[in-house]
FIDRENVEX-124403 format. One record per residue (C-alpha): x, y, z; residue number from 0. Coordinates in pm, 1 decimal, padded with zeros to 6 digits, always signed. Example, Ala and Ser with C-alpha at 12.3 -4.5 7.8 and 13.67 -1.06 7.14 Angstrom:
<recs>
{{+01230.0; -00450.0; +00780.0}; 0}
{{+01367.0; -00106.0; +00714.0}; 1}
</recs>
This chain:
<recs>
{{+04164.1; +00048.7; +00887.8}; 0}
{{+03879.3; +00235.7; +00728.3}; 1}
{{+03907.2; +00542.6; +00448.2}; 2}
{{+04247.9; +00757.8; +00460.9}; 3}
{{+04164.1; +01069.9; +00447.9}; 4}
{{+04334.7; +01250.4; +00133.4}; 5}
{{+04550.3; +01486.5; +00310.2}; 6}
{{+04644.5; +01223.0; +00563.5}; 7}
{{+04803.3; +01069.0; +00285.2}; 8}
{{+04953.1; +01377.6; +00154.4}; 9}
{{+05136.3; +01486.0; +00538.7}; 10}
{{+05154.7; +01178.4; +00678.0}; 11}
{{+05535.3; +01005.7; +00715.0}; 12}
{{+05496.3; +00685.2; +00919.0}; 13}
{{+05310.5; +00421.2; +01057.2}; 14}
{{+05317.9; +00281.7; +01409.5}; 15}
{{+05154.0; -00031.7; +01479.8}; 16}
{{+05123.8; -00210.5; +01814.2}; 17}
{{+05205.7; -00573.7; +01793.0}; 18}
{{+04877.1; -00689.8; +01953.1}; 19}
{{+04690.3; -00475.8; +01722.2}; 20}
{{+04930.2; -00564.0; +01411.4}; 21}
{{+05034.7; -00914.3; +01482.1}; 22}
{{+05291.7; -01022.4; +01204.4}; 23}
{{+05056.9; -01220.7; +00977.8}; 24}
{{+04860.3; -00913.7; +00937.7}; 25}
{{+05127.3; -00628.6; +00948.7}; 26}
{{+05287.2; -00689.4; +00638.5}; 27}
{{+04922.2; -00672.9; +00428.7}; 28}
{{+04858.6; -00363.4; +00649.9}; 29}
{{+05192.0; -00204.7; +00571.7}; 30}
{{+05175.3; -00303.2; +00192.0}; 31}
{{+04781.6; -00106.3; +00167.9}; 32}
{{+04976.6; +00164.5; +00381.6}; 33}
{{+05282.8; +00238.0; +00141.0}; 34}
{{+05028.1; +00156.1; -00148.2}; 35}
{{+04783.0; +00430.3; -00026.9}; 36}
{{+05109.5; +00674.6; +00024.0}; 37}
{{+05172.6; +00602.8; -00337.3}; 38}
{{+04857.8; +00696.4; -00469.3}; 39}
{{+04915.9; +01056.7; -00264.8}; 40}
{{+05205.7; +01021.5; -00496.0}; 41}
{{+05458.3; +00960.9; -00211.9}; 42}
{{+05766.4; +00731.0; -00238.1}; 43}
{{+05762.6; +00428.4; -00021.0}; 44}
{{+06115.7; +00557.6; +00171.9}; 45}
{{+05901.0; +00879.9; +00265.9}; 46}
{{+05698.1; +00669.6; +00486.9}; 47}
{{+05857.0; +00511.1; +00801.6}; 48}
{{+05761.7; +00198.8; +00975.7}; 49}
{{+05800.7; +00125.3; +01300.1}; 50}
{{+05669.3; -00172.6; +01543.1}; 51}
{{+05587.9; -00087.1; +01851.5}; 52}
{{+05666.2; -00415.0; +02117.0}; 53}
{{+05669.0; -00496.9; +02452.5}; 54}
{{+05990.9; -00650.2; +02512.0}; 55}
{{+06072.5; -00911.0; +02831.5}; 56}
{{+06422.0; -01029.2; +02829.0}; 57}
{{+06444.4; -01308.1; +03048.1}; 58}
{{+06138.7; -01537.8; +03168.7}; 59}
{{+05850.7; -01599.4; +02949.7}; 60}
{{+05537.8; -01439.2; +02877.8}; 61}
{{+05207.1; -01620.0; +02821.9}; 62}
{{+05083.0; -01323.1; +02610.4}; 63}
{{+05182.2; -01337.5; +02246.1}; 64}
{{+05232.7; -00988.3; +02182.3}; 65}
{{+05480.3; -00983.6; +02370.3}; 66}
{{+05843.9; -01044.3; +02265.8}; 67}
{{+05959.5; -01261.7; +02558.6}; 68}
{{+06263.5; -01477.6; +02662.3}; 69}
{{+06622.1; -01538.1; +02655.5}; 70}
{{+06801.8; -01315.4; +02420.9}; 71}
{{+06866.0; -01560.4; +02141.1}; 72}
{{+06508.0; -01636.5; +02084.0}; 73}
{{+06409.0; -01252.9; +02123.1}; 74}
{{+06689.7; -01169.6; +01891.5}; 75}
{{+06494.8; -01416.2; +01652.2}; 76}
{{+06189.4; -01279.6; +01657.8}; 77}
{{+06313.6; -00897.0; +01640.9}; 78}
{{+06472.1; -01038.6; +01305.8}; 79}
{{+06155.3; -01172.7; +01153.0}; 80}
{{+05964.0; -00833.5; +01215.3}; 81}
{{+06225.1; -00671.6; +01066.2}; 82}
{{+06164.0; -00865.2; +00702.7}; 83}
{{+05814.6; -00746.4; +00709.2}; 84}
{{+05982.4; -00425.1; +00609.9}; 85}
{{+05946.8; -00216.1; +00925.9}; 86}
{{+06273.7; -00016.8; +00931.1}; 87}
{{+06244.1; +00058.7; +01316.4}; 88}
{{+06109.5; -00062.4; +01682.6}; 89}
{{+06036.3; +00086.0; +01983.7}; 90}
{{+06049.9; -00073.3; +02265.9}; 91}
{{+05828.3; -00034.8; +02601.8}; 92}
{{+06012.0; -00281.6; +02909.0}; 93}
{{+05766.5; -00560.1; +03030.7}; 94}
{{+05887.0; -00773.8; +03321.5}; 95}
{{+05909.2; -00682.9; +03731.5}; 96}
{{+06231.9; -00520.8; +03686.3}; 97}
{{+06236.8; -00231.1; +03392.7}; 98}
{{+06585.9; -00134.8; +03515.3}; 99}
{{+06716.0; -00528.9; +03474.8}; 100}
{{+06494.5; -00524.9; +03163.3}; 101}
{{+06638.4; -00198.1; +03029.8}; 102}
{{+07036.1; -00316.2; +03127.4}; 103}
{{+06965.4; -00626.1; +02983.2}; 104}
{{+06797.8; -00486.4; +02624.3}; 105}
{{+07086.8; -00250.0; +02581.2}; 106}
{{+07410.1; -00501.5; +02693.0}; 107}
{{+07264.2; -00826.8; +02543.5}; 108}
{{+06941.2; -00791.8; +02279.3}; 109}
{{+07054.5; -00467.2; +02112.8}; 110}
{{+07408.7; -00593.5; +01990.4}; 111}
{{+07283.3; -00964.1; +01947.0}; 112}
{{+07001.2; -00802.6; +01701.2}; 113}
{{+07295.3; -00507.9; +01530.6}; 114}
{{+07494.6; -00828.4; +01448.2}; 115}
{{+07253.8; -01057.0; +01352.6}; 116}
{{+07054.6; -00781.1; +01145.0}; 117}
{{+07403.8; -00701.1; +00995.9}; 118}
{{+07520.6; -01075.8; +00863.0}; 119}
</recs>
Protein backbone atom coordinates (compact mmCIF):
# COMPACT_ATOMS: atom_id res chain seq x y z
CA UNK A 1 0.00 0.00 0.00
CA UNK A 2 3.04 2.20 0.22
CA UNK A 3 3.62 5.43 2.78
CA UNK A 4 0.25 7.29 3.99
CA UNK A 5 0.75 10.47 3.66
CA UNK A 6 0.29 12.36 7.16
CA UNK A 7 -2.62 14.41 6.36
CA UNK A 8 -4.24 11.53 4.53
CA UNK A 9 -4.39 10.08 7.77
CA UNK A 10 -5.54 13.12 9.48
CA UNK A 11 -8.87 13.77 6.70
CA UNK A 12 -9.29 10.60 5.61
CA UNK A 13 -12.72 8.56 6.90
CA UNK A 14 -12.87 5.25 4.99
CA UNK A 15 -11.48 2.67 3.05
CA UNK A 16 -12.83 1.02 -0.08
CA UNK A 17 -11.31 -2.01 -1.29
CA UNK A 18 -12.22 -4.01 -4.39
CA UNK A 19 -12.50 -7.67 -3.74
CA UNK A 20 -10.05 -8.68 -6.51
CA UNK A 21 -7.64 -6.24 -5.25
CA UNK A 22 -8.46 -7.08 -1.40
CA UNK A 23 -9.34 -10.70 -1.50
CA UNK A 24 -10.43 -11.77 2.13
CA UNK A 25 -7.17 -13.39 3.29
CA UNK A 26 -5.54 -10.16 2.74
CA UNK A 27 -8.30 -7.54 3.64
CA UNK A 28 -8.43 -8.05 7.15
CA UNK A 29 -4.28 -7.44 7.55
CA UNK A 30 -4.92 -4.47 5.17
CA UNK A 31 -7.79 -3.10 7.20
CA UNK A 32 -5.99 -3.79 10.62
CA UNK A 33 -2.52 -1.50 9.15
CA UNK A 34 -5.43 0.88 7.92
CA UNK A 35 -7.31 1.54 11.34
CA UNK A 36 -3.74 1.14 12.96
CA UNK A 37 -2.29 3.97 10.75
CA UNK A 38 -5.71 6.10 11.55
CA UNK A 39 -4.74 5.60 15.12
CA UNK A 40 -1.44 6.88 15.00
CA UNK A 41 -3.16 10.27 13.25
CA UNK A 42 -4.82 9.86 16.56
CA UNK A 43 -8.21 8.85 15.04
CA UNK A 44 -10.66 6.34 16.62
CA UNK A 45 -11.20 3.17 14.73
CA UNK A 46 -15.32 4.04 14.39
CA UNK A 47 -14.09 7.34 12.54
CA UNK A 48 -12.93 5.25 9.76
CA UNK A 49 -15.49 3.32 7.60
CA UNK A 50 -15.01 0.16 5.73
CA UNK A 51 -16.61 -0.83 2.96
CA UNK A 52 -16.10 -3.87 0.31
CA UNK A 53 -16.71 -3.18 -2.86
CA UNK A 54 -18.16 -6.69 -4.85
CA UNK A 55 -19.47 -7.76 -7.86
CA UNK A 56 -22.48 -9.58 -7.03
CA UNK A 57 -24.25 -12.47 -9.51
CA UNK A 58 -27.29 -13.92 -8.01
CA UNK A 59 -28.10 -16.87 -9.82
CA UNK A 60 -25.58 -19.00 -12.10
CA UNK A 61 -22.02 -19.22 -11.27
CA UNK A 62 -19.05 -17.33 -11.96
CA UNK A 63 -15.63 -18.83 -12.75
CA UNK A 64 -13.95 -15.62 -11.43
CA UNK A 65 -13.35 -15.58 -7.70
CA UNK A 66 -13.91 -12.10 -7.03
CA UNK A 67 -16.93 -12.39 -7.73
CA UNK A 68 -19.74 -13.20 -5.26
CA UNK A 69 -21.76 -15.67 -7.37
CA UNK A 70 -24.72 -18.13 -6.99
CA UNK A 71 -27.88 -19.01 -5.43
CA UNK A 72 -28.79 -16.77 -2.63
CA UNK A 73 -27.98 -19.05 0.26
CA UNK A 74 -24.42 -19.48 -0.67
CA UNK A 75 -24.08 -15.62 -1.56
CA UNK A 76 -25.77 -14.84 1.68
CA UNK A 77 -22.77 -16.97 3.14
CA UNK A 78 -20.16 -15.37 1.78
CA UNK A 79 -21.61 -11.65 2.32
CA UNK A 80 -21.54 -12.94 6.07
CA UNK A 81 -17.91 -13.91 6.20
CA UNK A 82 -16.77 -10.43 4.73
CA UNK A 83 -18.70 -8.92 7.11
CA UNK A 84 -16.47 -10.53 10.23
CA UNK A 85 -13.44 -9.08 8.69
CA UNK A 86 -14.89 -5.95 10.18
CA UNK A 87 -16.07 -4.07 7.09
CA UNK A 88 -19.26 -2.35 8.32
CA UNK A 89 -20.64 -1.86 4.66
CA UNK A 90 -20.78 -3.22 0.81
CA UNK A 91 -21.49 -1.91 -2.28
CA UNK A 92 -22.60 -3.71 -4.74
CA UNK A 93 -22.00 -3.40 -8.72
CA UNK A 94 -24.66 -6.22 -10.68
CA UNK A 95 -22.64 -8.88 -12.71
CA UNK A 96 -24.70 -11.31 -14.78
CA UNK A 97 -26.66 -10.73 -18.46
CA UNK A 98 -29.57 -9.34 -16.77
CA UNK A 99 -28.72 -6.25 -14.18
CA UNK A 100 -32.49 -5.66 -13.89
CA UNK A 101 -33.10 -9.65 -12.85
CA UNK A 102 -29.83 -9.21 -10.93
CA UNK A 103 -30.92 -5.97 -9.23
CA UNK A 104 -34.81 -7.53 -8.44
CA UNK A 105 -33.27 -10.45 -7.31
CA UNK A 106 -30.43 -8.67 -4.78
CA UNK A 107 -33.12 -6.52 -3.28
CA UNK A 108 -36.25 -9.36 -2.88
CA UNK A 109 -33.98 -12.37 -2.01
CA UNK A 110 -30.01 -11.57 -0.95
CA UNK A 111 -30.70 -8.31 0.93
CA UNK A 112 -33.28 -9.76 3.54
CA UNK A 113 -31.59 -13.31 3.55
CA UNK A 114 -28.19 -11.30 4.57
CA UNK A 115 -30.47 -8.48 7.23
CA UNK A 116 -31.62 -11.76 8.91
CA UNK A 117 -28.81 -13.78 8.87
CA UNK A 118 -26.44 -10.73 9.85
CA UNK A 119 -29.08 -10.10 12.62
CA UNK A 120 -29.22 -13.82 14.43
Amino acid sequence: MGDVRSRDRELGDGWIPSLDLAPPERARSMRERILRTADEAGRPADAISCIYNLEVRVGGKDADASVVSGETGRIVERLLGLLDLGFVGMNFILAGPDVVEQRERLGLEVLPALRAAASA
